[in-house]
Structures are given as structure tokens and as C-alpha cells.
LUMDO-640757 format. One record per residue (C-alpha): x, y, z; residue number from 1; residue in three letters. Coordinates in pm, 1 decimal. Example, Ala and Ser with C-alpha at 12.3 -4.5 7.8 and 13.67 -1.06 7.14 Angstrom:
BEGIN
R         X         Y         Z  num  residu
R    1230.0    -450.0     780.0    1     ala
R    1367.0    -106.0     714.0    2     ser
end
This chain:
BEGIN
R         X         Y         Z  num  residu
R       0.0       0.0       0.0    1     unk
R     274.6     244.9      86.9    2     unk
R     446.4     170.6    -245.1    3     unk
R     132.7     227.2    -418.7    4     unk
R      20.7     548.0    -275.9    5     unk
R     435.5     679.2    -327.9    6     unk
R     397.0     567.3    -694.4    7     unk
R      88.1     718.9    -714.1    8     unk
R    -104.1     416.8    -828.4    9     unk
R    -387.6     504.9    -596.2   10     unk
R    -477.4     841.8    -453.3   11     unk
R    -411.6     899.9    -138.8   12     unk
R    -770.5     894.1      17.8   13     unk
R    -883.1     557.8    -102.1   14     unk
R   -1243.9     471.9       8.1   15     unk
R   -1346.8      93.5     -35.8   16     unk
R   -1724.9      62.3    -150.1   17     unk
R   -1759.3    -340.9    -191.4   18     unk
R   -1690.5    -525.5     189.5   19     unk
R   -1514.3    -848.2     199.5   20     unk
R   -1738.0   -1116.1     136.6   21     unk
R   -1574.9   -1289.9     417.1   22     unk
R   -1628.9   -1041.9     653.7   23     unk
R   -2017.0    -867.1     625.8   24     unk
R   -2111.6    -876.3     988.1   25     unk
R   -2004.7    -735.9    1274.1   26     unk
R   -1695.7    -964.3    1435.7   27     unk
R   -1798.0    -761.1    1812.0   28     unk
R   -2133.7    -749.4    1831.2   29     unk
R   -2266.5   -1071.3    1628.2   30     unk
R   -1989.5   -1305.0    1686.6   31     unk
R   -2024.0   -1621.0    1481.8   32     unk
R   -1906.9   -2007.4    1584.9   33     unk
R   -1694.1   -2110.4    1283.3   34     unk
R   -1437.2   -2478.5    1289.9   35     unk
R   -1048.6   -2295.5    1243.0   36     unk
R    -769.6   -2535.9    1174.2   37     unk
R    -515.3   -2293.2    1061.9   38     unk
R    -499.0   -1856.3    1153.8   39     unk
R    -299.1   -1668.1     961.8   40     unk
R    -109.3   -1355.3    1187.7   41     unk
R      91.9   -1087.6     970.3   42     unk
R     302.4    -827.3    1148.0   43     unk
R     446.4    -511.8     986.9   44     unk
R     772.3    -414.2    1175.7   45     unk
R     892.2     -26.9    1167.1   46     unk
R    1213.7    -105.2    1027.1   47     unk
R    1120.1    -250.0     709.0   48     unk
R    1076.1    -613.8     780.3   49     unk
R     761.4    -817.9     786.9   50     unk
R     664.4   -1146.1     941.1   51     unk
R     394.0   -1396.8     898.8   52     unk
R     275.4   -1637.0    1192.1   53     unk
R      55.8   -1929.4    1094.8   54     unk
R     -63.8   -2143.0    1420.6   55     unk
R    -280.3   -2465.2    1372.7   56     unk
R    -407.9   -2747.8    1506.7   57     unk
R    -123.2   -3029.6    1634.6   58     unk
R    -206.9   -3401.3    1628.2   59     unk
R       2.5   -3524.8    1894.6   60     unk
R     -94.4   -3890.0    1834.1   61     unk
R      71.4   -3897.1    1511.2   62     unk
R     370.3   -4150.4    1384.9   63     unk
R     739.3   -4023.4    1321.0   64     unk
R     746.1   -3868.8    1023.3   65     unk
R    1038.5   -3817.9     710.9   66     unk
R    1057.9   -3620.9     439.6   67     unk
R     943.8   -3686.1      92.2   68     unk
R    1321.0   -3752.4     -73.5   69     unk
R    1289.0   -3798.9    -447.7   70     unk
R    1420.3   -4130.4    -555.0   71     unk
R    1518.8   -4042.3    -882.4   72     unk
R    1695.1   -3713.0    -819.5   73     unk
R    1881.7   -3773.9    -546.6   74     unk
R    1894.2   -3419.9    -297.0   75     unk
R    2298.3   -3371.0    -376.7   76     unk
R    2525.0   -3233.3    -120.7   77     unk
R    2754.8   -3016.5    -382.5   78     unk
R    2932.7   -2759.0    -129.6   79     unk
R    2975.1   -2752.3     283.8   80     unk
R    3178.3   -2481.4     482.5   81     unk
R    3218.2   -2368.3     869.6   82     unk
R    3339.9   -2115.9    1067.9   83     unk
R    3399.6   -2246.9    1397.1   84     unk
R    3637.0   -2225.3    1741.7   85     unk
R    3911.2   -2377.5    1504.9   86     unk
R    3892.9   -2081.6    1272.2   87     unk
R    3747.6   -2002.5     915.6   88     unk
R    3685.6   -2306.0     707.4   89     unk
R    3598.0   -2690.6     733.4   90     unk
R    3922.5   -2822.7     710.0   91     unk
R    4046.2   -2681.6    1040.1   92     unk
R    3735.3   -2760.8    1234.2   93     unk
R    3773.9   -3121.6    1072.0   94     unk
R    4159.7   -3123.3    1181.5   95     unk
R    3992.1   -2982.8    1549.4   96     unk
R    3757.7   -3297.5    1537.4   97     unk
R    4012.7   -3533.6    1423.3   98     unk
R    4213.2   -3417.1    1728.4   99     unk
R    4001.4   -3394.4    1975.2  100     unk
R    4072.5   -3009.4    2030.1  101     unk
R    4395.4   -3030.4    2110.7  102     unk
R    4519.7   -2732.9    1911.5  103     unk
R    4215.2   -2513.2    2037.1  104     unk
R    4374.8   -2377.0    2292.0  105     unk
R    4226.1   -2233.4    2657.0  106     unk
R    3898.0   -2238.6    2703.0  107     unk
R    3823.6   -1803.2    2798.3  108     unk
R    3607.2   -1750.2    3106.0  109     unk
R    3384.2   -1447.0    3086.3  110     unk
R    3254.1   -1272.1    3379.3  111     unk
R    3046.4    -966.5    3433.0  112     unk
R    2907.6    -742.6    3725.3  113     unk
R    2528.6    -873.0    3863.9  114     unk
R    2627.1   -1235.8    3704.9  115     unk
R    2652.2   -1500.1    4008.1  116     unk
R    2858.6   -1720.0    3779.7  117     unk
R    3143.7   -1730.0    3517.8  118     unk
R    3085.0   -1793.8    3195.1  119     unk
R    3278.6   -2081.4    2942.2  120     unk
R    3316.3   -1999.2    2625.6  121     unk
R    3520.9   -2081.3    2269.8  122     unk
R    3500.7   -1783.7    2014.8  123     unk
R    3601.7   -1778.9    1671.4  124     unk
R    3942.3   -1667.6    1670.1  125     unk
R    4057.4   -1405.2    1409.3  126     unk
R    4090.9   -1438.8    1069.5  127     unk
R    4475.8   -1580.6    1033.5  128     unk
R    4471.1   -1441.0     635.9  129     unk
R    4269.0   -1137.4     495.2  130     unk
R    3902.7   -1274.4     363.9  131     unk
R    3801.4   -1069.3      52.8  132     unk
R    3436.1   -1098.9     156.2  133     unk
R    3499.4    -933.1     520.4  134     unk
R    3577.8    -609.0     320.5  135     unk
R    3239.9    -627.0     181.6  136     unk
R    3069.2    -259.9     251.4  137     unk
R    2723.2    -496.1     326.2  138     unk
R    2966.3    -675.9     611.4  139     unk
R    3123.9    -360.3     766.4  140     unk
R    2895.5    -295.6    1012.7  141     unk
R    2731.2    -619.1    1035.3  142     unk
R    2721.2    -841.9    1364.7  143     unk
R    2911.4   -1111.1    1388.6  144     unk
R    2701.0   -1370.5    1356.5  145     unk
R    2601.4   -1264.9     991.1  146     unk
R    3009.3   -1282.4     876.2  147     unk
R    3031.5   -1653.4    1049.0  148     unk
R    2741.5   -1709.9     858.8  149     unk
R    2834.9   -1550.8     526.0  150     unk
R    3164.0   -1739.1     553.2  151     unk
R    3052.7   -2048.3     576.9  152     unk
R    2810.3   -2022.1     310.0  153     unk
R    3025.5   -1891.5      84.9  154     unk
R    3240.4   -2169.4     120.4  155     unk
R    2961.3   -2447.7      76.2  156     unk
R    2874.1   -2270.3    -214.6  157     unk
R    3220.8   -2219.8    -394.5  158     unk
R    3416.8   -1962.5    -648.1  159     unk
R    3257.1   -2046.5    -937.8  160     unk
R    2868.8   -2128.6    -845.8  161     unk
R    2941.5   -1736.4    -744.2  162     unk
R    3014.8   -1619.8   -1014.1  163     unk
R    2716.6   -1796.8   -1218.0  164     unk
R    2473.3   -1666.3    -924.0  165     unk
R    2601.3   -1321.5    -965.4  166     unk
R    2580.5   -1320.7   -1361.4  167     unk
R    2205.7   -1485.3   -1305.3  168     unk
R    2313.3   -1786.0   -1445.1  169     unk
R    2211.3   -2011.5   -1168.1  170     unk
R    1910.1   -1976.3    -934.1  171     unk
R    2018.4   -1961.4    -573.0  172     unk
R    1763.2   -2068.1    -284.8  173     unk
R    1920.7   -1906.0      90.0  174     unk
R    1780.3   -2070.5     403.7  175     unk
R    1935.8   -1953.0     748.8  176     unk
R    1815.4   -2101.5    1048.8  177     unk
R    1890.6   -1894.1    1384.2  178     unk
R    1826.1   -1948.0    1742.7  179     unk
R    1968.4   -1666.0    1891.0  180     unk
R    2046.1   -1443.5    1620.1  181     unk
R    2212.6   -1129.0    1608.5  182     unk
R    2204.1   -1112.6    1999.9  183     unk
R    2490.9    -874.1    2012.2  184     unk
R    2314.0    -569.6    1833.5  185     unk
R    2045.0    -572.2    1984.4  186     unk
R    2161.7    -587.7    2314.3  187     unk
R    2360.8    -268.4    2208.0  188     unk
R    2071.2    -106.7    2054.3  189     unk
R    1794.1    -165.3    2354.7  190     unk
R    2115.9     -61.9    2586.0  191     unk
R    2146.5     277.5    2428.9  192     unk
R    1745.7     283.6    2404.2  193     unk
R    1693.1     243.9    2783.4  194     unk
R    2031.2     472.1    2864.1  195     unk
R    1887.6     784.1    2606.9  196     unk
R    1641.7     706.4    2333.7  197     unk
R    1768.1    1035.0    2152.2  198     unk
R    2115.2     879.8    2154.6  199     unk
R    2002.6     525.1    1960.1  200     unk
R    2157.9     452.5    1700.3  201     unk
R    1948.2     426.4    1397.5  202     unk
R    2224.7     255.1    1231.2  203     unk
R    2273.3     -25.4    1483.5  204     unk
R    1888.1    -171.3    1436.3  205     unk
R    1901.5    -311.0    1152.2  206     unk
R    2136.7    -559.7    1230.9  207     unk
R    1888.3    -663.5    1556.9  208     unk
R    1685.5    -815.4    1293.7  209     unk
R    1641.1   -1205.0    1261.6  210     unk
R    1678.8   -1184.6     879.4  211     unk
R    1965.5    -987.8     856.3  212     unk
R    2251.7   -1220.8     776.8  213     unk
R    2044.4   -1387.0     547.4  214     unk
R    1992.7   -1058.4     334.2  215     unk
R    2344.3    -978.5     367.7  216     unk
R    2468.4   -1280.1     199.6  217     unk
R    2195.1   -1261.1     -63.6  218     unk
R    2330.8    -878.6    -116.0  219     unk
R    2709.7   -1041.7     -91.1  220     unk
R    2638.3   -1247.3    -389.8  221     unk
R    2420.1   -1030.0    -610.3  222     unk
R    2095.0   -1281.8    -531.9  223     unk
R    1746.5   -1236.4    -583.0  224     unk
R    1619.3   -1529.6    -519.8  225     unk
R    1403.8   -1679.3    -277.5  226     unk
R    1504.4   -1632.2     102.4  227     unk
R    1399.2   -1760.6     438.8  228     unk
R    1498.1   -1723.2     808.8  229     unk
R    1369.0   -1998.2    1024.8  230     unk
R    1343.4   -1987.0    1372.9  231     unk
R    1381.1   -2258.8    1615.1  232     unk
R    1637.4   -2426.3    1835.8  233     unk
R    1931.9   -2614.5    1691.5  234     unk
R    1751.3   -2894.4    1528.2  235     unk
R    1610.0   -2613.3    1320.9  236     unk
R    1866.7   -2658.2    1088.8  237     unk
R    1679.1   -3019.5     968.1  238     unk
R    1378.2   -2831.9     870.0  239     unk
R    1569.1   -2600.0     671.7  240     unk
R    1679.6   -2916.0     475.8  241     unk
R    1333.8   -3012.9     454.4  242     unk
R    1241.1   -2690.2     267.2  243     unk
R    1579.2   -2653.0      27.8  244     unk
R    1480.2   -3016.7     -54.9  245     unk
R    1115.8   -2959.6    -160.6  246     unk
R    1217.2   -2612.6    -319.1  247     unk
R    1463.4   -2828.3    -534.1  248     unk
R    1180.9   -3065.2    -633.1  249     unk
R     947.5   -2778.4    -731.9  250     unk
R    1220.5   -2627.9    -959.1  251     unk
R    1183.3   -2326.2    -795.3  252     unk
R    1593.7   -2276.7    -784.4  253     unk
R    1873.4   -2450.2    -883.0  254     unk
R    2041.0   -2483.3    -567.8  255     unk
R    1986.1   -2406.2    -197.2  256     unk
R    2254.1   -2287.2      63.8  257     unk
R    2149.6   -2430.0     389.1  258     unk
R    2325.2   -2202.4     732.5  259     unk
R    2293.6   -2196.7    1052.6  260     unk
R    2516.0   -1995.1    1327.4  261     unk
R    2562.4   -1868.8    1650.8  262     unk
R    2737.4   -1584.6    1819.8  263     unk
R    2861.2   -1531.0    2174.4  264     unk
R    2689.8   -1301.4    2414.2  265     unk
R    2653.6   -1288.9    2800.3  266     unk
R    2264.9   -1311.3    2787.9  267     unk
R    2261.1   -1614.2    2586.0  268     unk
R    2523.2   -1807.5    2751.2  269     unk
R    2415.1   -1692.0    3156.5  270     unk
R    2074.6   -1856.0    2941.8  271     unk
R    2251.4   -2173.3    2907.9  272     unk
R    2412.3   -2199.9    3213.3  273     unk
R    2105.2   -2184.6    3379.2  274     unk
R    1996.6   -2509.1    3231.6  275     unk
R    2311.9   -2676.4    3189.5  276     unk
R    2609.6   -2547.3    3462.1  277     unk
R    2913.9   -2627.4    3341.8  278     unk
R    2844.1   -2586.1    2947.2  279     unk
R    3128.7   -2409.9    2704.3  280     unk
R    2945.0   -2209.6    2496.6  281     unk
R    3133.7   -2147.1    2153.1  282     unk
R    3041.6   -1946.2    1798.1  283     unk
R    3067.6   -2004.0    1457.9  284     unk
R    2863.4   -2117.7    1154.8  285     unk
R    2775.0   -2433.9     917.7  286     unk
R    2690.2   -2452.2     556.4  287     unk
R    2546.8   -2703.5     306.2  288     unk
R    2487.2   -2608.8     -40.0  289     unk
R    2213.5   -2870.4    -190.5  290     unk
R    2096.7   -2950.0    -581.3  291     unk
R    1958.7   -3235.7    -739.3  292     unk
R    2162.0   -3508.7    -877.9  293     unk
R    2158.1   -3764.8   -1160.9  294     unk
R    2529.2   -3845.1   -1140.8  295     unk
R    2627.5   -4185.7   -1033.7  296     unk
R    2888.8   -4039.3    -760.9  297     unk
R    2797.7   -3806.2    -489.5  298     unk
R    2708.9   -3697.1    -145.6  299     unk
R    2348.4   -3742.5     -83.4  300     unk
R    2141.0   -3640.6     190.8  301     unk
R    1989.3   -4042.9     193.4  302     unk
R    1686.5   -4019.2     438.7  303     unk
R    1595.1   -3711.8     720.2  304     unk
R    1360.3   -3752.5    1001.9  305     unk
R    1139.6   -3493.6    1143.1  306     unk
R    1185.5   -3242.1    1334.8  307     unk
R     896.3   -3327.6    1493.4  308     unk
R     776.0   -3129.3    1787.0  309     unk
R     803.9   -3180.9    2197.3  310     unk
R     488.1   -3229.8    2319.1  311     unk
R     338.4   -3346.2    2647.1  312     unk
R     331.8   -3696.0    2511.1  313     unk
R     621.6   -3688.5    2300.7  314     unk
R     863.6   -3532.2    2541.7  315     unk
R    1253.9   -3486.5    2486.7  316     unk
R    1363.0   -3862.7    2572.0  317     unk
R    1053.5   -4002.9    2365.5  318     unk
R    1116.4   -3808.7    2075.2  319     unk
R    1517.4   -3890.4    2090.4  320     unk
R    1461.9   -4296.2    2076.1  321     unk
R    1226.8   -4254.9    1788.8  322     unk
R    1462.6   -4047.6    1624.3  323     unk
R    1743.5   -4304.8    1696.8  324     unk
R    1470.9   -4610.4    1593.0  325     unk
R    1355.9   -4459.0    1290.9  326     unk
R    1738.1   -4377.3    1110.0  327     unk
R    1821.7   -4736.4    1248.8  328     unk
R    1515.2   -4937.5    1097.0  329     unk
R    1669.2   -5038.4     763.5  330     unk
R    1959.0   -5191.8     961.4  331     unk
R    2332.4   -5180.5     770.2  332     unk
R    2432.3   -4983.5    1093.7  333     unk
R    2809.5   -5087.3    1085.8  334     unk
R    2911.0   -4909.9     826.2  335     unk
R    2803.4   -4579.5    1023.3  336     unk
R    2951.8   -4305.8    1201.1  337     unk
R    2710.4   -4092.0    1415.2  338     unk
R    2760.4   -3760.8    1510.7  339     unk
R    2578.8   -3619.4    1793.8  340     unk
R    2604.5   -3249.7    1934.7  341     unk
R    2600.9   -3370.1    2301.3  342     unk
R    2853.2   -3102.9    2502.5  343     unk
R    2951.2   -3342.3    2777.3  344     unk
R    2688.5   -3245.3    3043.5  345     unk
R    2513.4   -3514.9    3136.8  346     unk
R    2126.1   -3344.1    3224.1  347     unk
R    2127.3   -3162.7    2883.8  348     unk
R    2275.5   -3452.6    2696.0  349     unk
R    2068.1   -3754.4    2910.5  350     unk
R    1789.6   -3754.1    2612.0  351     unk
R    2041.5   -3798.6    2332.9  352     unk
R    2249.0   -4032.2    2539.7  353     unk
R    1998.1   -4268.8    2606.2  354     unk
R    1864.1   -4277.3    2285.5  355     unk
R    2192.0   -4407.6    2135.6  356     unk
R    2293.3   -4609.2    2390.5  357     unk
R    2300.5   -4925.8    2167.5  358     unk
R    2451.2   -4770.5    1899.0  359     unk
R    2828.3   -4965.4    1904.9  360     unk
R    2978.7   -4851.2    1589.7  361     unk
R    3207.5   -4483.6    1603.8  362     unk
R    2999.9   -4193.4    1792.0  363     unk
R    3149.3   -3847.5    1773.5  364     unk
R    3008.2   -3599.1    2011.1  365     unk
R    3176.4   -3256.7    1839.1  366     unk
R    2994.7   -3012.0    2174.6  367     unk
R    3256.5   -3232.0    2384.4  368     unk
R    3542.6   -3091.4    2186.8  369     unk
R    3401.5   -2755.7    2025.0  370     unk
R    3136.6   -2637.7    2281.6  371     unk
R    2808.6   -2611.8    2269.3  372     unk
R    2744.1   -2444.7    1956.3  373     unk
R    2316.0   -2384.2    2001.1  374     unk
R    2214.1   -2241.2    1645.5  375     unk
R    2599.3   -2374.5    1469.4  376     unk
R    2618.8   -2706.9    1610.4  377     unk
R    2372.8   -2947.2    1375.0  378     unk
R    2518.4   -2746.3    1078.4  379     unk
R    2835.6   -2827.2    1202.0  380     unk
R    2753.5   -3208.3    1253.0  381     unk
R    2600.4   -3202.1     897.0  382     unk
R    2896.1   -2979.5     749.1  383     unk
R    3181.1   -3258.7     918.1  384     unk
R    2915.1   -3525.1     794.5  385     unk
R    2997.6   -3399.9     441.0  386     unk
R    3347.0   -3406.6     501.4  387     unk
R    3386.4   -3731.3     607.7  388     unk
R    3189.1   -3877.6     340.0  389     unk
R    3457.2   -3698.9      72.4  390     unk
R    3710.3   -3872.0     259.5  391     unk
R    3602.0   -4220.0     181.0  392     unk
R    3340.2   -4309.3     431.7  393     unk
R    3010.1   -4472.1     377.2  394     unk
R    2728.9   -4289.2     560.4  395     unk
R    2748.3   -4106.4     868.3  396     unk
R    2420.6   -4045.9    1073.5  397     unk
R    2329.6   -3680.7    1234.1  398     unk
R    2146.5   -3696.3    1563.9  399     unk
R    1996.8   -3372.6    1636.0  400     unk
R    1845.0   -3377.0    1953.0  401     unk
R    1699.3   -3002.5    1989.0  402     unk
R    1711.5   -2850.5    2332.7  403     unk
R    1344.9   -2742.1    2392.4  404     unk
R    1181.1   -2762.7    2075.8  405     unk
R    1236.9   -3047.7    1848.5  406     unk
R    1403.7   -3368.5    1745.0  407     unk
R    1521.3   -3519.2    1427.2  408     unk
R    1802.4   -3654.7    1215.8  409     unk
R    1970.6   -3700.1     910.8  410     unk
R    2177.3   -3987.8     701.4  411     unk
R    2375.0   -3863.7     474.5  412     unk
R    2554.8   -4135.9     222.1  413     unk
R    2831.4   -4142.6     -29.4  414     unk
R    2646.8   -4249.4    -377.0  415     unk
R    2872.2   -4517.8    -588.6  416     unk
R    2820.7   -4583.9    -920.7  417     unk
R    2764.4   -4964.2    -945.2  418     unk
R    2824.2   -4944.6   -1315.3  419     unk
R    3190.8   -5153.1   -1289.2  420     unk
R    3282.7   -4912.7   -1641.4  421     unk
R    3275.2   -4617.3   -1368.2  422     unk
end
């Protein structure tokens, strides 16, 4: 409407003769009974974005469910990149998990006045060579949870797929999936709100924004394709797959980066503590650029579970086993290496624990050895899945045990031609 009455499409007094057939009564005074299964909320924000809310009804009594996979067109895992506590790309948090941490170094302890408690932590250390796309004037001012992110993406998605996106030769599909967000700025912003409105910086808000990282790397790379922000807790970063894997199947791009990320702050990590005493929080990002596939080699994403929602008779430990039960069912277990993001304490990690109790063949648990990563950490597992399957391995499983929301995982499987010409 505003871009219609600047344009001048419609005069600015606009007075509308025919009512909504939907609505021709009065919603106060003659209310009406009517059967919803699904409400629609949209919210205009001041600072440009927009959001849509759509609530309905939840059968709790329903089976496990995974998602529709084509059969013929394999969903291809073509790119994968992180930014992590072992610094900007794959290969050193691969060298971090293939030595247990050891050249990580100290874990900092952050403190602050009014906190009863010290806080663990493993940040992304800084860049050890210049990265062309910090010097981006879109990333100057941006937080840093949007430059772990672009990094990471930009490495899943490669040099040359860059090039085609930004000559609009190939259709890009962006997908971030946040927990936290851009914590940092808006902690900043609301500071210098409460301290002196006047003084606010108008600059500083439009990095507080949930989408922002996401835009940035669309801006980064010249994209105008379609883009999402999910919001969720860490096994968020499963239904973000979900999507890139049906927008792949509807031909509605030509590939999909999938990221998720973190950043450190004192509010979030106190938040954790809470919950969990004892946890390392860390930072950093995970990427996994997705397209379809008729090759006979490649990484596929083979078969992905849920997330399907906590609920009071699916709680945390219920959800976890069928999780573990459902990526187990086909059997051919030994050739698999799981990857779980359990951090080493044992309340927060008892659900995912339990669940894979039975499981005797190699378990990795990468929040043991890089922190609890909360928004990073299943894009890490799936990033190092990816890694390891380049290296030579079979499958590896993904457990992604959400911590209050949701539960679900991933098998991800190195396609072999069985053509003996190949």
C-alpha cells in the first residue's frame, strides 16, 4: 500500500465501496461459531521487515514422520563450509575434530558485574589471512554472527557457483536457520534505548533483525532469489533441509545454501548456564549447499527424520529414541559413524544419550570438543558429515536432539556408481 500510494497508483484517500465477502457482519457485536484449523497472523515491523505467523491445530498422536526424498533425483550435497572455534573453514574444524581439540587452545572464562557465575566460552578466533568478503561494505557494520554465517556459506557454495549466481546464471535458494540471532546488536541497541532514546543509534537496528545475515549474503552475492529465516532451536537446521529439498523438487531454484550460526553473548550463555552449569558455549557457523543429482557419484542427503515437535506426550527422551529407531530401521548400521552435538553435560545430553545407547559402531560428540554451539552445532555435525563422506566413508548419521523444541536426524551417504565401467 505504501508503495502504491508513493507511486501514485492510488490516490491517497482511497475509500473501499464493496466489503469483503468474508467479513459482512459485525466480528464484536454478532460473533459467529466457525471450525479454524489454521490462523494466519501478519506483522508489519517499523524497520522494514515483515513477518507472517501461521498457528494450527497439532495431532500429537501422530507416527514419526520423514521427508518426501525424491528417488530419482537424489537431494545432492555439492558444497559444505564452517566457521567455527578452530577458525574459518571446514578443514580446520575437521583437523579440530580429528584431534580432539587439542590445538584449540584455553577455554576463555567471561565474567560480568550482577552475574553469580562465570561464563565458558570458545570464540572464533581471528581471521589468520585477509578474507576478501569481510571487506564487503554490506559486512562492515554487520554483527558477527552474519560474517560466520556468510563465511561459511560462501564456502559451501564455492568460487565459481558465485560467479554464475552473480551473472544470473544459476538460481540460488538461501535458508538460514537462527536461534539466537544477532544477539549482540540488539543488546547494544535496547542498551542505548533504555540509557537515552535520543542517543540510539538508527544505524545499529538493523542488524537486531532475525533476517539480517540472510539478506546480507543474498546482497554479498548479487541474489534475488528466494530467502527464508527460520526460527527454532538447533535442530532447526533439519527443517531447513526439509524446505531446500522440496524447493529443489518444485524447480523453484537450482540450488539451496542451507546455514545456521551462533554468536557469543553474556545473555545467551548466563541462558545456558542456567539449564546446563558447566556448558562451554562457543560461535561459529555451518553450511550445506544442496541440488539435485543424476550423477552416479555423490554426497546425498539419503533419508531425514522430522523435526517433529516436543509435546506433552512426546517429550525430549521419547522423541530422541524414535529419532534413533527410525534412522536405524533399515539396519546396515556398521558401516556408520554418528555424530551427535552432546557437550559433555550429562542433564542436557541424558535424552540424546539414552537414545543411542546401543549404537556400538564410532559416535562423535563434536559439543565435547568444540562447545556447545546452540544455532551452529547441527550445521556443524552435517557440514563434518559432508566431510567425512569426501574422505572415503560410507554414511554417517546426524542426531539432532533439539534442546526445547524439536528432534530429528539425518543420514547422509556417499552415492557409488555400481556401473563396474565407472
Amino acid at each position: 500500500a505504501l508503495m502504491a500510494l508513493r507511486e501514485n497508483f492510488l490516490p491517497p484517500t482511497t475509500t473501499v465501496e464493496t466489503p469483503d465477502e468474508v467479513c459482512t457482519f459485525d466480528l464484536v457485536r454478532e460473533p459467529r461459531e466457525a471450525q479454524v484449523r489454521r490462523v494466519l497472523s501478519n506483522s508489519f515491523g517499523f524497520g522494514g521487515a515483515n513477518a507472517t505467523l501461521i498457528l494450527e491445530e497439532f495431532d500429537e498422536g501422530r507416527s514419526f514422520s520423514g521427508a518426501s526424498l525424491s528417488k530419482n533425483k537424489p537431494v545432492r550435497v555439492s558444497g559444505w563450509g564452517a566457521v567455527s572455534p578452530a577458525g574459518w573453514n571446514l578443514s580446520a574444524l575437521s583437523a579440530a575434530i580429528a584431534n580432539s581439540g587439542a590445538d584449540l587452545g584455553d577455554v576463555e572464562v567471561f565474567s560480568r558485574e550482577g552475574c553469580p557465575w562465570p561464563v565458558a566460552t570458545r570464540r572464533v578466533p581471528r581471521p589468520v589471512e585477509k578474507l576478501p568478503f569481510l571487506r564487503d561494505p554490506r559486512l562492515r557494520r554487520s554483527s558477527p554472527v552474519a560474517r560466520f554465517c556468510v563465511g561459511a556459506a560462501l564456502e559451501a557454495i564455492g568460487e565459481e557457483r558465485a560467479v554464475e549466481i552473480r551473472e544470473g546464471r544459476l538460481r540460488l535458494g538461501v535458508i538460514f536457520c537462527l536461534v539466537n540471532g544477532c544477539v549482540n546488536y540488539s543488546s547494544r541497541f535496547y542498551g542505548e534505548v533504555l540509557a537515552d532514546p535520543s542517543l540510539a543509534s538508527p544505524i545499529v537496528f538493523p542488524e537486531t533483525v532475525y533476517n539480517a545475515p540472510a539478506s546480507h549474503l543474498s546482497a554479498v552475492l548479487g541474489s534475488h532469489g528466494i530467502n527464508y529465516t527460520l526460527v527454532g532451536d538447533s535442530a532447526q537446521f533439519l527443517g531447513g533441509l526439509e524446505i531446500a529439498a522440496r524447493w529443489l523438487a518444485e524447480d523453484r531454484c537450482d540450488g539451496v545454501v542451507v546455514v545456521g550460526g551462533e554468536e557469543f553473548d553474556w545473555l545467551s550463555a548466563e541462558a545456558v548456564q542456567m539449564f546446563a552449569p558447566g556448558t562451554v558455549f562457543s560461535e561459529g557457523a555451518g553450511a550445506l549447499y544442496l541440488d539435485l543429482s543424476d550423477s552416479s557419484e555423490s554426497i546425498t542427503l539419503h533419508q531425514l527424520v522430522g523435526p517433529e515437535l516436543y509435546t506433552h506426550r512426546l517429550n525430549k527422551k521419547k522423541a530422541a529414541r524414535e529419532v534413533a529407531n527410525a534412522l536405524t530401521q533399515q539396519g546396515q548400521v556398521a558401516d556408520l559413524t554418528l555424530l551427535t552435538r552432546a557437550s559433555g553435560q550429562p542433564k542436557s545430553d541424558a535424552a540424546e544419550n539414552e537414545a543411542w545407547q546401543d549404537f556400538t559402531v564410532e559416535q562423535i560428540a563434536i559439543g565435547k570438543i568444540l562447545g556447545e554451539g546452540i544455532g551452529a552445532s547441527v550445521a556443524w555435525q552435517c557440514a563434518l558429515a559432508a566431510e567425512r563422506l569426501s574422505g572415503g566413508e560410507s554414511a554417517v548419521i546426524v542426531s539432532a536432539i533439539g534442546e526445547n523444541e524439536q528432534a530429528g536426524g539425518a543420514v547422509f551417504r556417499r552415492k557409488i556408481s555400481s556401473n563396474p565401467e565407472n
